[in-house]
C-alpha positions as CSV (number, residue, x, y, z in Angstrom):
1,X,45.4,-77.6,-35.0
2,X,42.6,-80.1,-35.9
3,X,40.3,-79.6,-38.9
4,X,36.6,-81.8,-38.5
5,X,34.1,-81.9,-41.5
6,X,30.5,-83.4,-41.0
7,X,26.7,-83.2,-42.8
8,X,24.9,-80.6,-40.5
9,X,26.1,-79.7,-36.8
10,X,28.4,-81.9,-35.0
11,X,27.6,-82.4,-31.3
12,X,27.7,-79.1,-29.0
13,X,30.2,-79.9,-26.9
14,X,32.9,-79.5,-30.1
15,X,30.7,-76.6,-32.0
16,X,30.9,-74.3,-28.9
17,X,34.6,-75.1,-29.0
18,X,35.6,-74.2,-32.4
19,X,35.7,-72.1,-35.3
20,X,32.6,-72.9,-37.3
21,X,33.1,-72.4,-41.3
22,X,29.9,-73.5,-43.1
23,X,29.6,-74.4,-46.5
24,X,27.3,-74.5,-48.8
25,X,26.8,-77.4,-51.4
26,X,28.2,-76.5,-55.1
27,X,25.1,-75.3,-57.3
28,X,24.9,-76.5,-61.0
29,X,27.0,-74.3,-63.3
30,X,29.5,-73.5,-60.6
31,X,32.8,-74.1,-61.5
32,X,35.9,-75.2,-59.0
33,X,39.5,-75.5,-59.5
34,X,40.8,-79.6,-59.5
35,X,43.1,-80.5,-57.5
36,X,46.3,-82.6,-58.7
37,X,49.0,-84.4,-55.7
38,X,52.0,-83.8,-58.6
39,X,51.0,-80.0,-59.4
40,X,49.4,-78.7,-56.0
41,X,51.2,-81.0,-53.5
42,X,54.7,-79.1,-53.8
43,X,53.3,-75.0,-53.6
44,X,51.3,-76.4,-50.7
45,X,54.5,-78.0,-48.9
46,X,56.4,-74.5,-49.7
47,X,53.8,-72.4,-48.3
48,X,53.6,-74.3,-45.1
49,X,57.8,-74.1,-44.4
50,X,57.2,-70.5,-45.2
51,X,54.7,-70.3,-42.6
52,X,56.6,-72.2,-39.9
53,X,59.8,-70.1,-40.5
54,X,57.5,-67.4,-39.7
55,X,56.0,-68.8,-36.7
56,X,59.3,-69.7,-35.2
57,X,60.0,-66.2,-35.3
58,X,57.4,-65.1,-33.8
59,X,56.4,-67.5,-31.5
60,X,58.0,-65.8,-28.2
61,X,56.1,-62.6,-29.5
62,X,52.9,-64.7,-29.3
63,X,52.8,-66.5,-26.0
64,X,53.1,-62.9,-24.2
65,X,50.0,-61.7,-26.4
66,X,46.4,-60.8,-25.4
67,X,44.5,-59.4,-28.1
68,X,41.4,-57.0,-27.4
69,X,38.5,-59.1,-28.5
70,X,35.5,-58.6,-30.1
71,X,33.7,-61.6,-28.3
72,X,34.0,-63.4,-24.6
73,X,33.8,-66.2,-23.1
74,X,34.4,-69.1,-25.0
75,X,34.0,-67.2,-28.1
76,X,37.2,-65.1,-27.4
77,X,39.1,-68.2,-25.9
78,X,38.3,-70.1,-29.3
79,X,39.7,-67.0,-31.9
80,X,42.4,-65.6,-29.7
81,X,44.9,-67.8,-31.2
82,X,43.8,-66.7,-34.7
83,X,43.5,-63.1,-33.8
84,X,47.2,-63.1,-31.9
85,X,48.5,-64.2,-35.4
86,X,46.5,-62.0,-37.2
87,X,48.2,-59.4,-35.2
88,X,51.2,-60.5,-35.9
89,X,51.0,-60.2,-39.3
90,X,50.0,-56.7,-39.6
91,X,48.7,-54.6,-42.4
92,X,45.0,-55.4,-42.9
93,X,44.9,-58.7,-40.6
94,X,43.9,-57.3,-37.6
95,X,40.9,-55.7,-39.1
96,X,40.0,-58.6,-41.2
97,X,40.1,-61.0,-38.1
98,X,38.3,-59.3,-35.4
99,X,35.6,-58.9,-38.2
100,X,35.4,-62.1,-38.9
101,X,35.3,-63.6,-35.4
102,X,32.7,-61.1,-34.6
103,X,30.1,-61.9,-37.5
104,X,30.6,-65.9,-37.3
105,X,30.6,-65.8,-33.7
106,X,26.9,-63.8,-33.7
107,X,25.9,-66.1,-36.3
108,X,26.6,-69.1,-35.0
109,X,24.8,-68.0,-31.0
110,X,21.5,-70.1,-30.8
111,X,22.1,-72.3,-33.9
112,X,19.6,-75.4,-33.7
113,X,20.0,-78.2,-34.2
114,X,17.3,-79.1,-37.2
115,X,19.6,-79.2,-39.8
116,X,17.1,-82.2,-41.5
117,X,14.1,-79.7,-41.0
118,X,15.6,-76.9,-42.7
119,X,16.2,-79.1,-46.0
120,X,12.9,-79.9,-45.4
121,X,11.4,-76.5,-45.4
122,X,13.1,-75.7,-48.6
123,X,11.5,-78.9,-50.5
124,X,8.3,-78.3,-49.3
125,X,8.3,-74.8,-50.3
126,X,8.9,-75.2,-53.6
127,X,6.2,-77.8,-53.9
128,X,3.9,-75.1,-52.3
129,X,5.1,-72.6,-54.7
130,X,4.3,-75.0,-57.6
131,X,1.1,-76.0,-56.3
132,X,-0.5,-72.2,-56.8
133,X,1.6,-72.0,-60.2
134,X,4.7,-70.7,-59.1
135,X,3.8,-66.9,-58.6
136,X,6.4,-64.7,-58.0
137,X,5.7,-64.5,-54.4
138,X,3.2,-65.9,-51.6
139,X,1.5,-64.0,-48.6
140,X,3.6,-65.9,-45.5
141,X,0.0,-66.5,-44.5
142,X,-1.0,-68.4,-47.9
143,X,2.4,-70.1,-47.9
144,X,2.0,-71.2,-44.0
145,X,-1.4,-72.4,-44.6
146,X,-0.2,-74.7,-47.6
147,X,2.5,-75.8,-45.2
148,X,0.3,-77.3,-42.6
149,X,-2.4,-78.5,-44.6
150,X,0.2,-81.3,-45.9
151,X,-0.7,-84.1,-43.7
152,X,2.8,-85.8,-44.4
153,X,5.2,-82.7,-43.3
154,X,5.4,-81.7,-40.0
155,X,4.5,-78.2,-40.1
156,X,1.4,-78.4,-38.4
157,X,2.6,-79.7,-35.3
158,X,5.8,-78.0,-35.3
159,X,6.3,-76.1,-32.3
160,X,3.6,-75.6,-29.7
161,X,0.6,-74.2,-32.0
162,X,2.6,-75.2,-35.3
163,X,4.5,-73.3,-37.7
164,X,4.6,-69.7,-36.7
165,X,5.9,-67.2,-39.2
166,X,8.8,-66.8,-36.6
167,X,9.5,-70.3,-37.1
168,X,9.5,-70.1,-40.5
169,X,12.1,-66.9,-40.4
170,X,14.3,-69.2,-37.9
171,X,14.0,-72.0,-40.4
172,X,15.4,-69.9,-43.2
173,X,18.0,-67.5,-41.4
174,X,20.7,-70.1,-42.7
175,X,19.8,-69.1,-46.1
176,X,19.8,-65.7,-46.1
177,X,15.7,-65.6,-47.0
178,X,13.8,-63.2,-45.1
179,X,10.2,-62.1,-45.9
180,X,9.0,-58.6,-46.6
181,X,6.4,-56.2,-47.6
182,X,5.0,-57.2,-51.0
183,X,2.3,-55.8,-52.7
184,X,0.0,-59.0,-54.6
185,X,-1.7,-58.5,-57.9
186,X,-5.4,-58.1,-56.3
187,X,-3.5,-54.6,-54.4
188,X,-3.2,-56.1,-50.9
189,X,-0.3,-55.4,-49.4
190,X,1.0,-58.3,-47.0
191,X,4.2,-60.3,-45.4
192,X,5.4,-62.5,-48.2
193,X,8.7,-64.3,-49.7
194,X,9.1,-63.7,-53.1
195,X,10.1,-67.0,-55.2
196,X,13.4,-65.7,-56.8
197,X,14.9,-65.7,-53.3
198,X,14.4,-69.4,-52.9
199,X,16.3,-70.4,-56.2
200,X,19.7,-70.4,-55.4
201,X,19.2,-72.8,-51.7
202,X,16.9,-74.7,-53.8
203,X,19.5,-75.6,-56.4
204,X,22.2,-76.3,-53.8
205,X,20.1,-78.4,-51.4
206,X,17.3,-80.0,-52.5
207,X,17.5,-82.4,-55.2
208,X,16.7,-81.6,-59.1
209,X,12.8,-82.7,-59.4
210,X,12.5,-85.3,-61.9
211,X,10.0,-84.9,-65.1
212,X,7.2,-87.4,-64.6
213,X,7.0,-90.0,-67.4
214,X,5.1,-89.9,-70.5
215,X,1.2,-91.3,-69.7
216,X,2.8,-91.9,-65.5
């Protein structure tokens, strides 16, 4: 088993060939356990003899498996292993792993690779948010608009005709933002992104804008 840990995607050739867990940067406020060699070190070496007791046990079980899977391909050949033990182990495992193999596996198809221009996207949202006085949403139109008009970012010639509000949904997808249906103060009801769903990817990965100085 080999564990591999990078900022962004790694090259193709290993992401296609593994079991992509993505994280996401700790926000201010969130709290997480420390970890101590003289405390942890110990449960950690118990748990992994349990584990290998079990796996000698079962190994001659596993060699002869093969699972139904909710994937093919490479996909299956990737999680197979995972979902053999998972069967092994019983009770809600099973369940639990096909599930799992099945959503990370359709999120991961057609990843990009513009890890840099999604941070970007983010950054330069929230500076178009602030520009119009950080309303509690923006028309996708209005908000596209300000994007390209920056002569600095590359929204206007991003893609063939520049951003698209496709683009911008592709752009986001990592974040869980979609737009939708919003009726504005004037009573025009358009395609927008509301503000509040930006917050918490714009704590985690963009950094903390600085006041300006006094009289700068």
């Amino acid at each position: 088993m080999a564990a591999l840990a990078g900022i962004g995607d790694l090259p193709d050739t290993i992401m296609d060939r593994a079991v992509v867990v993505r994280m996401r940067r700790r926000a201010p406020g969130e709290r997480v356990a420390t970890f101590r060699s003289r405390r942890d070190i110990p449960h950690l070496h118990l748990l992994r003899d349990r584990l290998a007791g079990w796996a000698g046990e079962v190994a001659e079980l596993a060699v002869e498996r093969e699972p139904q899977m909710p994937v093919e391909d490479r996909a299956a050949d990737t999680w197979e292993p995972l979902v053999v033990v998972a069967d092994l182990a019983g009770g809600p495992w099973p369940g639990l792993a096909r599930s799992a193999c099945a959503a990370m596996s359709a999120f991961e198809a057609g990843q990009d690779e513009e890890g840099g221009l999604r941070i970007r996207i983010l950054a330069d949202i929230r500076t178009a948010f602030a520009s119009c006085g950080d309303p509690e949403a923006l028309a996708t139109t209005r908000l596209l608009g300000i994007l390209k008009e920056d002569a600095e970012a590359p929204w206007a010639e991003y893609g063939t005709s520049g951003l698209t509000p496709r683009g911008l949904q592709l752009l986001l997808r990592d974040y869980g933002i979609t737009s939708a249906n919003i009726r504005f103060p004037d009573g025009i009801q358009a395609k927008g992104f509301a503000r509040n769903k930006f917050l918490d990817a714009w704590a985690r990965y963009c950094p903390t804008q600085a006041p300006a100085p006094p009289g700068g």
